[in-house]
N, C-alpha and C positions, 0 to 999 in steps of 0.2 A: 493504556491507550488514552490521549488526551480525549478525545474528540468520539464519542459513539454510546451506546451502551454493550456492558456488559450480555452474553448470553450463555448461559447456562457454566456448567463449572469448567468448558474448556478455553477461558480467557478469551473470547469471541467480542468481535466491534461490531455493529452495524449500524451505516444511515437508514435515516428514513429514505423515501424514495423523492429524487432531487433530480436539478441539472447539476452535473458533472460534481457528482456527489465525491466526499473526499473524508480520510482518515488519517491522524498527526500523532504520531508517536514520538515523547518525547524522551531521549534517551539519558538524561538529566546531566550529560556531559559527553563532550566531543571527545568523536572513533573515527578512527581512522577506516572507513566502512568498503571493504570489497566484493560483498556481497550480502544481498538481503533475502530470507528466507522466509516464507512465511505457506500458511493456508489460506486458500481466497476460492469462497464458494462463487458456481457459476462457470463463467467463461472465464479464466485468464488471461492475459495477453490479447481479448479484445477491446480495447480501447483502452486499457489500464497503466498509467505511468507511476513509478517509482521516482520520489525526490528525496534526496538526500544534501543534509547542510545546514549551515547555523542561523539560516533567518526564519522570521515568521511573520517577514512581509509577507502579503495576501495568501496569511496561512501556512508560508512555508511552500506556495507552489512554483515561487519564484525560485530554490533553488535547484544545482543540478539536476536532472533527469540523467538516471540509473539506467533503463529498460522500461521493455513491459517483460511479463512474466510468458515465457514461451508457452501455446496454447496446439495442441495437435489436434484438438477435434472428436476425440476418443471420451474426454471425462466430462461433457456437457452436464452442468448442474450440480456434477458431485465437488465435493473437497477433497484437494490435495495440494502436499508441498509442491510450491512453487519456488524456483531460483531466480532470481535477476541479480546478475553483475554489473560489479562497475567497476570500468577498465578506461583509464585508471583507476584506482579504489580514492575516494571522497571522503575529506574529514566533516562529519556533521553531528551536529546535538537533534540532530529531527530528520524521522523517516515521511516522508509522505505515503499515501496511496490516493489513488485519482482516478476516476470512470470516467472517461469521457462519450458521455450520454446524456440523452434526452430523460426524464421520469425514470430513473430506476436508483436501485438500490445499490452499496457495496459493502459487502462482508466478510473483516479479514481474521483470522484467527493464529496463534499463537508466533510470532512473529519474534 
């Protein structure tokens, strides 16, 4: 993970607590990408987009938008796999993750 620190031994990222705090994974060579999986503690799919693509204009938030990660309301707080597609599937060297929010945090794990 470019962009966070590590937490503890399960490959975990997290910002500090930000506006519309974000995480850049880079995948050291372009994939042909139709879906991204990952762990993202919290709320999923409330305010959270997936970027997928080869820039890293303003971070890489300039490319495609993937999804957000479907949220049902059930795992408030806890971690689990999350799916987001991309339909059509997205050739990119960098995944983004992005909260859009006011002061908080984003925490994505093994992705």
């Amino acid at each position: 993970i470019v962009i966070g620190q590590r937490i503890g031994s399960f490959g975990c990222a997290a910002t500090n607590q930000s506006t519309n705090p974000w995480l850049q994974i880079d995948l050291k060579a372009a994939y042909l990408v139709s879906r991204v999986r990952a762990i993202i503690y919290g709320k999923p799919g409330q305010n959270i987009n997936v970027h997928v693509g080869n820039s890293v204009t303003n971070n890489g938030l300039n490319n495609h938008i993937c999804g957000s990660p479907p949220y049902d309301g059930s795992t408030n707080g806890k971690a689990i796999w999350r799916d987001v597609s991309c339909s059509p599937p997205v050739w990119g060297k960098y995944i983004v993750f992005q909260r859009i929010v006011n002061n908080h945090y984003l925490e994505v794990c093994e992705v």
